[in-house]
C-alpha positions, 0 to 999 in steps of 0.5 A: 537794470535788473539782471536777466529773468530766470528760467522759468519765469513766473508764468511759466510755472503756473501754467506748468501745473497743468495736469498735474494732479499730485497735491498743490494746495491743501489746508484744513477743509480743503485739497485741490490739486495743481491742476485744480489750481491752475483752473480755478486761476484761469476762471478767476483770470477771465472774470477779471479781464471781464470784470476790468474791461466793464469798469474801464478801469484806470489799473488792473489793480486787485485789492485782496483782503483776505486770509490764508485761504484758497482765495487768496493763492488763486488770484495770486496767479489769476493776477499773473495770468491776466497781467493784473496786480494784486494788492495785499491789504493788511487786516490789522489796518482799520477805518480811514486808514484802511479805506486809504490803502485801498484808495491810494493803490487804485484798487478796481476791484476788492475781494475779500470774504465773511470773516473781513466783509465788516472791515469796510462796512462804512467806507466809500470804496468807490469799487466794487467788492466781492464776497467770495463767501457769497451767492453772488460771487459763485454766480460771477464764476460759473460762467468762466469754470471752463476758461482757458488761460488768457492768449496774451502772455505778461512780459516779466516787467509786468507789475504783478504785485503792491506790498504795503510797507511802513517808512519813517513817516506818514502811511504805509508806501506800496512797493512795486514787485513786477513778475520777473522781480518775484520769480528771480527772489522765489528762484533764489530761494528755491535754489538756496534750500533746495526745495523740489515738487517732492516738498511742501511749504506751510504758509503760516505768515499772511501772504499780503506780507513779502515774507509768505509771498516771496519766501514761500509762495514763489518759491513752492510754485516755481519749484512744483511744490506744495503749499500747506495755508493755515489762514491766520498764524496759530502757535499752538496749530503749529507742529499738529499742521506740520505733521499732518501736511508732511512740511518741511518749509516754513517762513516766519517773521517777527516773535512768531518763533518766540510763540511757538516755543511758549506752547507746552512741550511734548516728549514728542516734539522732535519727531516732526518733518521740519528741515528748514524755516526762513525768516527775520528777527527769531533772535540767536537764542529763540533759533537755538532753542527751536532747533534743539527743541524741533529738530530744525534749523533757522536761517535768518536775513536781512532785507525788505520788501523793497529788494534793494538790499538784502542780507543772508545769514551765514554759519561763520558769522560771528555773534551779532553779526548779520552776514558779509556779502549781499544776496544778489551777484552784483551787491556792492554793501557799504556803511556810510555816513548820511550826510557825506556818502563816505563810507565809515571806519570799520568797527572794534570791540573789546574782549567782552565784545561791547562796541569801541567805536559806535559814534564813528563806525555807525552809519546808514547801509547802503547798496552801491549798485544801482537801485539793484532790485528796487522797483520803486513806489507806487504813486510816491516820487518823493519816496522813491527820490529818498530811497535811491540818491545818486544811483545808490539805494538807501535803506535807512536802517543803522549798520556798522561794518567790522574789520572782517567784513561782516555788518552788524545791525545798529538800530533804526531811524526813530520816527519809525518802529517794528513790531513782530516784523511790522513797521509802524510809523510813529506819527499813526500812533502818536494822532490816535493817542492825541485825541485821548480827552486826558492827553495834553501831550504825546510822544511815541518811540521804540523801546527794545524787545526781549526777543526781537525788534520793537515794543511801543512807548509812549509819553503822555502829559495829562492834562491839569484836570485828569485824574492824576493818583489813582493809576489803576483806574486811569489803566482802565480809562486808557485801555477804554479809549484804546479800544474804541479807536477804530484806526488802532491796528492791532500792532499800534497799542503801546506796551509801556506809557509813561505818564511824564509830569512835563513833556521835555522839549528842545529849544526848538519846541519839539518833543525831545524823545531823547531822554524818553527814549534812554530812560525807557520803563525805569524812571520815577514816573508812573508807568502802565504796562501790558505784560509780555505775553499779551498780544495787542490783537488778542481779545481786549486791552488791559493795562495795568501800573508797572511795579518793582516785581515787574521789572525784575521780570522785565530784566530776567525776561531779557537775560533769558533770551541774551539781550539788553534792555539797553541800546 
């Protein structure tokens, strides 16, 4: 069962910004106090109510496609107030795939503005949108400006949020988060760093990830603090926004990190309001670097949206380690075999600190306490079944457990990959790449970053009459296709694609990823590539073939920031 709800709870904070008039929400253009705040959701929580009694709809299910904008804060808390559950629509995602998030979280109602309005042109919603750029949307409201907070209070197990996560396979699952859910992972936060009414939080992650909305936006509410948006992350607004919204706070995922060290320093860069940024996948050396650099300190987690398991990061561990204990008063953390449930032997190394015993120690991570914070699935039984089996919840992720105590990460299942804190599933990318007029066969799978988590790879067997010799324009083909693929999201283009004379397979049939997977960019193939440093979202795909050069760079790239190319 989960444990008991903190105090306050989540609407408790909301309505405490009653007339208060210090600053709630700023950002570039716009300040609105927590009073002005608390109005804006009421009025937005009537036109809702109002809105889903008209359609008689099935859920209260808000679907916000929106940036980091004043919007998107405000229905966050009008969803609270009215018992409704907002839904975080990722941008990145594109056409059918896009129209089925909506569809398969019931959504009564998108809202979203003139910058994302075009990602649905096309679609067959089947609900209503609302501009909130538009004249239309303006004229909804004004009749609800005045609206007091609705009479019925939620109870804290009231579903307040749908954050999409990617699994294994198939589409992204949508993680059910109730009131009592969010307020008890913002409290903790809240307490752990100690953040006060006096201290303000910038939002430079997107607030449909549970990073921004569980590690920022909860946290900043039920602490009575500021939040400071920026509406898409930007690394070279990064240390100008901190400075002019006085931030202490911060989140972060992914290379974001990486990022903002790439832009050009300044002698000044030190004197800056930062204490603390709280995130995932900085790597050991980039947190080191951003300390020295800023002045402030990283602490990083392990955990998911799922809240089934969570790690904390603790100064004592040593290097590789993720932490020794859970986060949560009742985690019971164990490495276990899969396949037994038995937990593993405890992990060796050697003087240099290389694994001993891998094939023994490593094994699934698992949360012994039953389905601890995990509130499951939406509409995915399936899912839900293959996450907590026999009152255990099982993260999927690979673990090893020292003698110490402390958990290591070892690796994730290979049908799935994560790139800049995104889980991607093989099997999304692997479709678009099949439908290339070149392709004979497809294989994709995660190579290692050299900062943090995945790149994607891929393997493709051309067929007999596609252009075999000249790789330079066979880059550009590629990178043509790419392009025109209206599902690709912005994560989805693989870094490297080898060009395999002969897919390898098992005796099965299947694609033997394997070997693919070991050789990953050094093999006699020829192999196109989009250097580091290009973003897959930023302008247009270009892909070029990989040289000797390059791999040298390659190698220094990965020395630099104290990893292997190697797993």
């Amino acid at each position: 069962m989960p444990a008991t709800d903190p105090s306050p709870t989540l609407l408790d904070a909301v309505h405490a910004q009653r007339g208060r008039h210090g600053p709630g929400l700023v950002g570039d253009g716009f300040g609105f106090s927590h009073d002005q705040v608390f109005r804006a959701a009421c009025a937005r929580a009537a036109l809702l109510t109002r809105l889903l009694a008209e359609q008689r709809a099935a859920h209260p299910h808000v679907g916000l496609l929106l940036d980091n904008t004043p919007e998107y804060a405000f229905w966050l808390q009008a969803c609270a107030l009215a018992g409704a559950t907002a839904v975080g629509i990722n941008p990145t995602r594109r056409g059918p795939d896009l129209l089925r998030d909506i569809r398969h979280t019931d959504c009564a109602l998108v809202v979203t503005g003139q910058r994302r309005l075009p990602l649905l042109n096309g679609l067959d919603l089947g609900t209503p949108v609302l501009d909130s750029d538009g004249p239309h949307y303006a004229a909804l409201l004004a009749d609800h400006l005045d609206a007091e907070p609705p009479a019925r209070r939620p109870a804290p197990g009231t579903r307040v949020l749908l954050t999409f996560t990617s699994g294994s396979t198939g589409a992204p699952k949508a993680v059910i988060c109730s009131q009592g859910r969010l307020a008890r992972a913002g409290d903790k936060v809240r307490e752990m760093y100690r953040l006060t009414a006096d201290d303000t939080g910038y939002a430079c992650m997107p607030l449909f990830h549970g990073n921004a909305t569980m590690a920022l936006w909860a946290p900043m509410l039920l602490a009575g603090g500021t939040v400071a948006l920026r509406p898409t992350f930007s690394a070279s607004h990064f240390l100008d926004d901190v400075r002019r919204y006085r931030a202490g706070y911060f989140t972060y995922v992914g290379r974001a990190v990486s990022y903002v060290l790439a832009t050009e320093e300044r002698p000044d860069d030190a004197d800056n309001p930062l204490r603390l940024g709280f995130g995932t996948e900085a790597g050991a050396v980039d947190a080191a670097r951003f300390e020295a650099r800023f002045g402030c300190r990283l602490v990083e987690g392990y955990g998911s949206s799922e809240g089934g398991c969570n790690l904390r990061q603790d100064p004592a561990a040593p290097p590789g380690a993720v932490g020794r204990v859970g986060s949560g008063p009742d985690d019971d953390l164990a490495v276990v075999d899969p396949a037994t449930g038995e937990e593993r032997p405890r992990s060796r190394f050697d003087a240099s600190g290389r694994l001993l015993n891998g094939a023994e120690a490593i094994g699934e991570l698992v949360n012994r306490t039953a389905r601890a914070g995990f509130e499951g699935y939406w509409r995915n039984p399936a899912a839900d079944a293959a996450r907590v089996r026999h009152d255990w919840y099982w993260t999927g992720d690979l673990f090893h457990r020292d003698a110490g105590g402390w958990f290591h990460f070892a690796g994730r299942s290979e049908d799935w990959l994560r790139v800049d804190s995104e889980n991607l599933a093989v099997a999304d990318i692997e479709n678009i790449l099949g439908r290339w007029s070149q392709a004979e066969a497809v294989a994709v799978y995660a190579v290692p970053d050299p900062v943090a988590g995945d790149q994607v790879m891929a393997a493709v067997q051309l067929r007999p009459d596609a252009d075999h010799a000249d790789t330079a324009a066979l880059a550009a083909r590629l990178a043509g296709f790419l392009a025109a693929q209206p599902d690709l999201g912005t994560k989805m283009p693989p870094r490297f694609v080898r060009i395999v004379a002969r897919m390898p397979a098992t005796a099965t049939h299947k694609t033997a990823k394997t070997g693919l997977r070991a050789e990953r960019w050094r093999t006699e193939d020829p192999v196109l590539w989009r250097p580091y440093g290009t973003a897959a979202g930023g302008g247009a795909l270009e892909y070029r073939p990989l040289t000797g050069d390059d791999l040298e760079k390659i190698d220094a790239l990965f020395a630099e920031h104290g990893r292997t190319a190697w797993r």
